[in-house]
Steps between C-alpha positions, in 0.01 A plus 500: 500500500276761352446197196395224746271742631337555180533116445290472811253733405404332212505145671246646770293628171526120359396366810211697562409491166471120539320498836175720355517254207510213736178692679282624169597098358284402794272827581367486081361111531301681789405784343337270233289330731416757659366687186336214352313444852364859505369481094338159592320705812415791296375281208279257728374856668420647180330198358273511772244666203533219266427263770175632567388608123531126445346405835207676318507410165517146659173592653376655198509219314365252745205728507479518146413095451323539778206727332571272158424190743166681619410605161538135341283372816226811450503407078452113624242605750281651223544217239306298793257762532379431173443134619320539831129326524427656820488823665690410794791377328498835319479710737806323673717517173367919496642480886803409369546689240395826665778375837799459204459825348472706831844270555628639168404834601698520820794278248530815264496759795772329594664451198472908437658538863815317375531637163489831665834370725610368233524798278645718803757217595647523139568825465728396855618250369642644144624766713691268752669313197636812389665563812600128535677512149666861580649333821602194352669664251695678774541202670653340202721777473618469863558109465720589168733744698517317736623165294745731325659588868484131597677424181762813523634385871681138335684738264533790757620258762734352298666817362538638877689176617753527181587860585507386861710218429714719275562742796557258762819328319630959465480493886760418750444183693521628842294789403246295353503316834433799657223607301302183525523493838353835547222448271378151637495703853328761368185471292689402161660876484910499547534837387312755479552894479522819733357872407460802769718242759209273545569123355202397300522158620430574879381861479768578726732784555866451442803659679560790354846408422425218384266672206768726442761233429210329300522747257820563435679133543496221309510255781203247600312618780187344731232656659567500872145445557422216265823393394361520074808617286456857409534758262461842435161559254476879428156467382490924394731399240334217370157696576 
């Protein structure tokens, strides 16, 4: 009896085996969203920088043919001067002249105001794509192990079910019976083990007696409380 209890043993280890499998096969697909939605929110966060510096730049520029727009119009503006025949006429091309460089002047005070962002924005931004390359390097890292588990659990799984297979055909029908029926009523765990007279399936005391006898026989025993096949684990041993 004492080798159908071993048998048993290692079925329960197959079976469990197989369960986490069963859970990580569908807990890693998951796990991959989940890390690919937090880089996406740290890298639109961080970006945040780069947004504005070309917000700005964008500005910049516009500014920039702006003034060259004024300055073509001011350099037209005194060809005509040249040509006037009256002094009313010149006067009102001097108006205009004088009104398009007081607009350039207020142009280039703005156009200082943004290169000044612009130069303090940069040094944010070079600094933010160093941090956004050191994380997704990590986060490349992350997706890579966790591929390589995805792609482990086929092989895993398949491994588990041969040995369980293999120990299945070693056991006794009825006792096979027995343990299936246990398991399905209790959590996927048919047998488990007993140390200090508490069953580690339940967390339950058992009989005294019965511990005793647990020890020392080779018979199949249950739990009185939750009815798992038990054995006797001295865990200071294997400690």
């Amino acid at each position: 009896m004492k080798g159908n209890l071993l048998l048993l043993i290692g079925l329960q280890e197959c079976d469990s085996q197989l369960v986490m499998l069963l859970s990580r096969k569908k807990n890693l697909p998951e796990q991959m969203d989940r890390l690919n939605q937090d880089f996406l929110a740290f890298k639109n966060g961080i970006e945040q920088n780069k947004i504005k510096y070309d917000e700005i730049k964008s500005r910049h520029n516009a500014k920039e043919k702006e003034i060259k727009k004024i300055n073509e119009s001011m350099a037209k503006a005194k060809e005509r001067l040249l040509e006037v025949k009256n002094n009313k006429e010149y006067q009102a091309i001097l108006k205009e002249i004088e009104v398009a460089e007081s607009s350039c002047g207020d142009i280039e005070t703005e156009i200082i105001s943004l290169l000044e962002e612009l130069d303090k924005l940069s040094v944010l931004v070079k600094k933010d794509e160093d941090t956004l390359n050191q994380q997704n390097k990590e986060h490349e890292e992350e997706k890579k192990k966790i591929e390589t588990d995805i792609n482990a659990i086929d092989s895993d799984f398949v491994n588990w079910e041969k040995q369980r297979d293999e120990l299945r055909k070693k056991v006794p029908g009825d006792i096979l019976a027995k343990y299936e029926k246990i398991k399905n009523r209790n959590n996927g765990i048919g047998v488990i083990s007993v140390w200090k007279a508490v069953c580690n399936g339940c967390h339950m005391n058992i009989p005294p007696q019965l511990y005793n006898e647990l020890q020392r026989s080779a018979e199949l025993f249950s739990c009185p409380n939750c009815n798992r096949i038990i054995y006797f684990e001295n865990r200071e041993k294997s400690a």
